[in-house]
N, C-alpha and C positions, 0 to 999 in steps of 0.2 A: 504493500500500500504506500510506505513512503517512498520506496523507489517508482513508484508512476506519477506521484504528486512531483516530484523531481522532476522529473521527465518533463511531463507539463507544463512545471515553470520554467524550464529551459526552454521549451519550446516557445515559449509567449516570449520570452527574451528575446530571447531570436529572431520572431516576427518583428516584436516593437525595435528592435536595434538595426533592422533593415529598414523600415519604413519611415524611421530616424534618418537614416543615410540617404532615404531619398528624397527627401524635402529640402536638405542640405545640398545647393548645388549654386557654384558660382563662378564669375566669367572673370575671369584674372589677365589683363591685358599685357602679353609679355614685351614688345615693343620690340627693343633688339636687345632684349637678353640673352645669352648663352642658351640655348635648345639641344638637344640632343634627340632624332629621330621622326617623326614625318608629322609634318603639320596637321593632316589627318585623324592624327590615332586619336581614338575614342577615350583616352583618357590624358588629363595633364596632370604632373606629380610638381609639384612646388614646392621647393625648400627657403626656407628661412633662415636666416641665419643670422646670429648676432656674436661679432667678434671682442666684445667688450668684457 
């Protein structure tokens, strides 16, 4: 029994933590930043970085 209530709540996580992920989405204008790889691709990976 607690192993299924487990289960469960793993699974509602899972749901809620994707549908999280897809509300989140935004357009980050690179300009003439360093790119690596086709302008195309279906996802951009953006780093941050603070040298301080």
């Amino acid at each position: 029994m607690l192993r299924q209530l487990a289960l469960i709540l793993l699974a509602l996580l899972i749901t809620v933590a994707a549908h999280a992920a897809e509300e989140q989405r935004f357009s980050v204008p690179l300009g003439s930043s360093p790119v690596y790889g086709g302008k195309d691709a279906p996802i951009t990976i953006v780093e941050f970085i603070d040298y301080q």
